[in-house]
C-alpha positions as CSV (number, residue, x, y, z in Angstrom):
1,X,-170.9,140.6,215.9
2,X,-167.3,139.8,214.5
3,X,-165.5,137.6,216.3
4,X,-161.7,137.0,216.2
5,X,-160.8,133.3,215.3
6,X,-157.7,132.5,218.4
7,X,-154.8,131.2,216.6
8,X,-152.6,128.0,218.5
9,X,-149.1,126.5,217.0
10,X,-149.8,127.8,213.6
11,X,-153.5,126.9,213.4
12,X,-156.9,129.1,213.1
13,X,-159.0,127.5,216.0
14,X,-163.0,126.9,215.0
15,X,-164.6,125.8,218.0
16,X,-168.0,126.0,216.9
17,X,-166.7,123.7,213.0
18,X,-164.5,121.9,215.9
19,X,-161.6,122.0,214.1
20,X,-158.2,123.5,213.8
21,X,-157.3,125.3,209.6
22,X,-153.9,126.4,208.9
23,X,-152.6,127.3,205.5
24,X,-149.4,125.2,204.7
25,X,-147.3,125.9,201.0
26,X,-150.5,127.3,199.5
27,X,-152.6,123.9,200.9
28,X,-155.3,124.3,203.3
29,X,-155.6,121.8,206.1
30,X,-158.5,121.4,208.2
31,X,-158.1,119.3,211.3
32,X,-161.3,117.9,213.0
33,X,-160.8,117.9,217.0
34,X,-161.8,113.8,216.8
35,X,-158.9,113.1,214.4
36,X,-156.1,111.7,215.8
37,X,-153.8,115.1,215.3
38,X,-156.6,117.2,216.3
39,X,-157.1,115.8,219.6
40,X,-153.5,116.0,220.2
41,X,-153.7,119.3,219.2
42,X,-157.3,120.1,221.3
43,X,-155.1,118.9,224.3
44,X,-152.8,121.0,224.3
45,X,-154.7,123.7,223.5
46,X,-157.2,123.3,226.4
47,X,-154.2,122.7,228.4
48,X,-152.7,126.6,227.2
49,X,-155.9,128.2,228.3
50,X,-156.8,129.9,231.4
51,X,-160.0,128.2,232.6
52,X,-161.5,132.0,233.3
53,X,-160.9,132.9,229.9
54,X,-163.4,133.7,227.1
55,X,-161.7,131.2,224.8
56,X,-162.0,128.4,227.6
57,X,-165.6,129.2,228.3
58,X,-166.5,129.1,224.4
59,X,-164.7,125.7,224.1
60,X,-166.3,124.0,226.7
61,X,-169.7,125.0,225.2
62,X,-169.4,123.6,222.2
63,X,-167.7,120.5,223.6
C-alpha cells in the first residue's frame, strides 16, 4: 500500500523514522522529533491535528 507522507510548515512528516525532512537550497535536513527543533515542531504539529484524524491516530502509535 502507498502511503502519502503529510507535509507541516515546509517539512515531509515520517512518523514511523520520527522525524520531520525538508529540502532547503539543495540541502536535506532531517529533524528527529527528540531534537530540540523537532519537538518544537512535533508540538505544534500534534497541536494542528484533529484527534479523529488518520494522521493523529498514526502518530500516537508510533509515539
Amino acid at each position: 500500500m502507498v502511503y502519502k507522507l503529510p507535509l507541516f510548515e515546509g517539512y515531509t512528516v515520517d512518523v514511523r523514522l520520527r522525524q520531520f525532512r525538508s529540502i532547503f537550497n539543495k540541502k536535506l535536513e532531517f529533524v528527529d522529533f527528540k531534537s530540540p527543533k523537532g519537538e518544537e515542531l512535533l508540538n505544534k504539529y500534534i497541536n494542528s491535528l484533529d484527534p479523529k484524524s488518520k494522521e493523529f491516530k498514526l502518530l500516537i502509535k508510533y509515539l
